[in-house]
C-alpha positions in Angstrom: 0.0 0.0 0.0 2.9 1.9 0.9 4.2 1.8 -2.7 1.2 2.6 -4.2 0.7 5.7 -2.1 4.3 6.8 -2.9 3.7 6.0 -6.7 0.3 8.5 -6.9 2.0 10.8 -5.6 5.2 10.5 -7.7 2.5 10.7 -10.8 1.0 14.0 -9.5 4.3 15.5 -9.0 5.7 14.6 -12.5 2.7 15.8 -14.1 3.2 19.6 -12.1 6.2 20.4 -14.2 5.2 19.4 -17.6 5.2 22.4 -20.2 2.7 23.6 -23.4 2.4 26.0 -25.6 -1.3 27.2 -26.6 -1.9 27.8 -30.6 -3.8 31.2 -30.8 -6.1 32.9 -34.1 -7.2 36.3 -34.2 -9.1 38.1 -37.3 -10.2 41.8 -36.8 -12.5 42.7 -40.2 -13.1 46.1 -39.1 -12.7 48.5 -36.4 -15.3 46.6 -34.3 -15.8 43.3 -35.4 -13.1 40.4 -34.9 -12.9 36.8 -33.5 -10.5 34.1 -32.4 -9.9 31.3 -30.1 -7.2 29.7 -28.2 -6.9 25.7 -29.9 -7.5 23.0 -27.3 -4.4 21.9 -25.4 -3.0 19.3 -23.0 -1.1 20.6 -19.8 -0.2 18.2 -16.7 -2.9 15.7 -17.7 -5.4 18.0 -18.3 -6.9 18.3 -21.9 -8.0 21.9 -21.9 -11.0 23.2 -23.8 -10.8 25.9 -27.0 -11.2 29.7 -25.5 -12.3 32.1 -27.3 -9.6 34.8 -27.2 -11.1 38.5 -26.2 -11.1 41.5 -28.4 -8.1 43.5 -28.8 -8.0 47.2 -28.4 -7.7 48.1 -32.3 -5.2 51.3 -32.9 -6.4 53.8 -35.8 -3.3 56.3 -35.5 -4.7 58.5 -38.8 -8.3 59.2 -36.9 -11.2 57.0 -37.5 -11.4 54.2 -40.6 -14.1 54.6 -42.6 -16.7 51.6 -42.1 -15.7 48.3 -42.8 -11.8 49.1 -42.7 -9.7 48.1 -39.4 -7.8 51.4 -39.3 -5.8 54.1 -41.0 -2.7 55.4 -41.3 -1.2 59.1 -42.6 2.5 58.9 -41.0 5.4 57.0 -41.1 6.6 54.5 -38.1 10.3 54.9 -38.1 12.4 52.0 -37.3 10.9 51.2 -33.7 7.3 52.7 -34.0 8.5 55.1 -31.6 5.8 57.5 -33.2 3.0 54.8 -32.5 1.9 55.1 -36.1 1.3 51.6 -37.0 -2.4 50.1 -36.9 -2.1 47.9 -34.2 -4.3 44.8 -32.3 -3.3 45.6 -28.6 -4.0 42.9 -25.9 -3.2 42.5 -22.2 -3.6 40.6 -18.6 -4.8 37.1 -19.2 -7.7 34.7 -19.9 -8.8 31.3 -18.4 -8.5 28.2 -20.0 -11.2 25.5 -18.7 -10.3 21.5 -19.2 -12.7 18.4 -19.5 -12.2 18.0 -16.2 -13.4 21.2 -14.3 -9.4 22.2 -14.3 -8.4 25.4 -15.0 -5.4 28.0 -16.0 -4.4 31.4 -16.7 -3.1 31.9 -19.9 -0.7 35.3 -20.3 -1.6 37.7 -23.2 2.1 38.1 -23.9 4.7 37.1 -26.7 6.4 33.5 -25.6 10.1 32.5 -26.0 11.7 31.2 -29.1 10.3 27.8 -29.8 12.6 25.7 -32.0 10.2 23.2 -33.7 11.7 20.1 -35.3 12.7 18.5 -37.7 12.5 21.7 -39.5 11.6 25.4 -37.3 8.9 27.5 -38.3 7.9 30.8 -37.2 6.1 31.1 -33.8 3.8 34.3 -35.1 2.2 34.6 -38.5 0.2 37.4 -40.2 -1.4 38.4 -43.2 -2.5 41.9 -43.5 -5.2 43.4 -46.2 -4.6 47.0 -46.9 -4.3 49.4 -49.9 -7.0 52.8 -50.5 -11.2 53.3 -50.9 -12.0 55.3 -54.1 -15.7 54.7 -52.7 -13.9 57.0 -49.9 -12.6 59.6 -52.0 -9.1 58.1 -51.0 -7.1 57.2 -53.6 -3.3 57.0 -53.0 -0.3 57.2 -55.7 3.3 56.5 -53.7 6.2 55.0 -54.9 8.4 52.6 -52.5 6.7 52.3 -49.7 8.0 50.4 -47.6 6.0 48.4 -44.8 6.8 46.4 -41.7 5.2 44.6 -38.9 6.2 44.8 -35.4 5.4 42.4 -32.0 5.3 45.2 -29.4 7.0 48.6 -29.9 9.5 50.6 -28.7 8.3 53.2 -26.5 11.4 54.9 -25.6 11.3 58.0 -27.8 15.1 58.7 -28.6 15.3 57.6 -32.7 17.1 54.7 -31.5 16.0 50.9 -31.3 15.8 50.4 -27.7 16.7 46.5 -26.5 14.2 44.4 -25.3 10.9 46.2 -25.9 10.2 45.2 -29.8 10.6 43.1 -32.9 10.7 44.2 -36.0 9.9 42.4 -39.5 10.6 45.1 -42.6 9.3 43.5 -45.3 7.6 44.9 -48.1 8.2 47.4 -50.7 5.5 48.8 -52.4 3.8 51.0 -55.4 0.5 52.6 -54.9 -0.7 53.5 -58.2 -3.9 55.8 -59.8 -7.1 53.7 -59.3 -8.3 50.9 -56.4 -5.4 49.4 -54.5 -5.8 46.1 -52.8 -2.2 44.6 -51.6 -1.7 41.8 -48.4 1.7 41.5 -46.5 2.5 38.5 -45.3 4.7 36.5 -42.7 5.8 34.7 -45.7 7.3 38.0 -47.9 11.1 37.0 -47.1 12.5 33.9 -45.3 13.2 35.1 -42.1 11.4 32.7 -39.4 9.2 34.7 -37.4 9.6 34.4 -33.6 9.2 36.9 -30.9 13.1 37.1 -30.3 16.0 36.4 -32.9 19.6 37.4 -33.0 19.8 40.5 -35.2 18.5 43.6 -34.5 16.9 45.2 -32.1 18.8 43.9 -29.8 17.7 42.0 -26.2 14.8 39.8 -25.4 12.6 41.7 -28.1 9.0 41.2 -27.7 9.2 38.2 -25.3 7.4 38.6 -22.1 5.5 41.8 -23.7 2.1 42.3 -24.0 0.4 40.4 -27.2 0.7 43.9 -29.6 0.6 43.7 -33.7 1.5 46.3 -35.5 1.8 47.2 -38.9 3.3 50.0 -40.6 4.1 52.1 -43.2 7.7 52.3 -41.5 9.4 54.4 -44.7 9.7 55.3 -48.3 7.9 57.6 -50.2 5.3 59.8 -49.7 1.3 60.0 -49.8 -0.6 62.7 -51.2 -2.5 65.3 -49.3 -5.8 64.0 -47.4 -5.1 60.4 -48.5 -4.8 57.6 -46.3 -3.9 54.1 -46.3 -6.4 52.0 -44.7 -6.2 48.3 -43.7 -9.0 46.5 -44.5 -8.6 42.6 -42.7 -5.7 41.8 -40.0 -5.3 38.4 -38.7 -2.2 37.2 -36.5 -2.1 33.9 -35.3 1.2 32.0 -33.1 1.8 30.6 -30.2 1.0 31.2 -25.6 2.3 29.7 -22.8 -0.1 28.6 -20.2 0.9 29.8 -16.7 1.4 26.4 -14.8 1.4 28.1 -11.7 -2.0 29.2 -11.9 -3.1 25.6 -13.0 -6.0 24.6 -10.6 -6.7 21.1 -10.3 -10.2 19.7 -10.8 -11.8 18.4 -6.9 -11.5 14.7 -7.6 -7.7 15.4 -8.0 -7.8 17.4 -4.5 -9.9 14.4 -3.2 -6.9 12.3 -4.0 -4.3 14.4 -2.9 -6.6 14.5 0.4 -6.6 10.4 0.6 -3.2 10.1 0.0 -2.2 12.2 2.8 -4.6 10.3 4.9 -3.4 6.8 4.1 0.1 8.2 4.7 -0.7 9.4 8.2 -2.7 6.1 8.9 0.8 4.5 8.3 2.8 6.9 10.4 0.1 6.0 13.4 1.1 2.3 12.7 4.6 2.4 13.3 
C-alpha cells in the first residue's frame, strides 16, 4: 500500500512540471468586429478546452477608418514605431482556460520565448494583412516605394534609436500605390526570415518576449502619400503561439480528493509504526 501511495504521488508531481504552448487565431474585419480562439491543449494531464480569445483594443493612428476598414494610417513608423503610427491589435492581462475535467489556467496575453520546432523550425507568429485605399472614400493613394513592416510590441522609448528588449521588427515589403483601387496583403511569408518573438539580429535583447500580445503594422518608410489620402487596412489576422501559466493551474476536486486520501493513508501509516 505503501508503494502505491508513494507512486500517486510520484505521478501527480511529474505531471506539475510538464510544459505547453497554446496555438492562438485572431481576425479583426473592421474597427469593431473580430474573433479568435485559443486551440485545445493538453497541460499536466489536463486536456484543456478551445477559449475564445477577447477582443483586442484596435489602434487607428490616422483618426477614424471609414466603415468596414480596421484602421488608418497618414505617418510614417520609423524603425521602432517610436511615433506609434502603425495600426495595431493591442491585448493585455490574461484569460482562463477550462479542461474536460473542471481544471483550469491562466493563460498570459504576452509574446512567448523562441520555440525551436523540429525536424524543421517554423515561425512562432504569422500574419497576413489586407490594406491598400477606398475610391468609394474619395481616398485614392499614388506612392512609390513604400516600404512596410510589422512589429510584436513597440519601442516606447522616444530617442530615434531601437531600444533592446521592448520590440521586434519584421521590414518587409516594398511597395507601389498606383492611380485607381489598390488592394495589396503583406504577409509572414514575404522574405524567409522565421518569425519568432526574439532572434539574434536587430533590435537587440529579449525583443518582444514577455510583452504584451501587440501587432502592429506599418508604413515604417519610403515615399510619400498625397494630401488627405490615407492608407487603410481593410482585414488583419495574427495567429502564433501562448504559454499557459502552470502556476495558476487549478486542479479539478477529484484530484484534490486524491491528494486529500493520500495524505490520509500516509498518516494512517505513520500512526502504525
Amino acid at each position: 500500500m505503501k508503494n502505491a501511495i508513494y507512486a500517486c504521488f510520484a505521478a501527480i508531481s511529474a505531471s506539475a512540471v510538464f510544459s505547453q504552448t497554446a496555438d492562438f487565431s485572431y481576425s479583426q474585419t473592421d474597427s469593431t468586429t473580430g474573433s479568435g480562439t485559443i486551440a485545445p491543449f493538453t497541460l499536466a494531464g489536463h486536456d484543456f478546452l478551445a477559449t475564445t480569445i477577447p477582443a483586442p483594443t484596435v489602434l487607428s493612428p490616422g483618426g477614424a477608418a471609414p466603415a468596414g476598414f480596421v484602421g488608418r494610417i497618414t505617418a510614417q513608423s520609423g524603425s521602432g514605431n517610436e511615433a506609434n503610427q502603425a495600426v495595431g491589435l493591442l491585448w493585455s492581462g490574461s484569460v482562463t482556460a477550462t479542461a474536460t475535467d473542471g481544471a483550469t489556467v491562466q493563460i498570459p496575453l504576452v509574446f512567448a520565448p523562441k520555440q525551436t520546432q523540429t525536424p524543421a523550425d517554423i515561425s512562432d507568429y504569422h500574419w497576413n494583412v489586407t490594406y491598400g485605399d477606398s475610391l468609394a472614400n474619395a481616398d485614392d493613394v499614388v506612392g512609390a516605394a513604400l516600404r512596410f513592416a510589422m512589429f510584436l510590441s513597440r519601442d516606447t522609448t522616444i530617442d530615434a534609436v531601437d531600444t533592446a528588449n521592448t520590440f521586434q521588427r519584421y521590414t518587409q515589403l516594398t511597395q507601389n500605390l498606383v492611380a485607381g483601387q489598390d488592394n495589396l496583403s503583406n504577409t509572414d511569408t514575404t522574405n524567409a526570415t522565421i518569425k519568432d518573438a526574439q532572434d539574434a539580429g536587430a533590435p537587440a535583447g529579449t525583443d518582444a518576449v514577455g510583452r504584451n500580445l501587440e501587432f502592429y503594422w506599418a508604413w515604417r518608410d519610403g515615399g510619400a502619400l498625397g494630401a488627405g489620402t490615407a492608407l487603410l487596412v481593410d482585414d488583419f489576422s495574427v495567429s502564433g503561439i501562448l504559454v499557459p501559466e502552470q502556476a495558476t493551474l487549478v486542479p479539478e476536486p477529484s484530484t484534490y480528493a486524491l491528494l486529500g486520501m493520500g495524505a490520509l493513508a500516509l498518516a494512517a501509516l505513520r500512526h502504525r509504526k
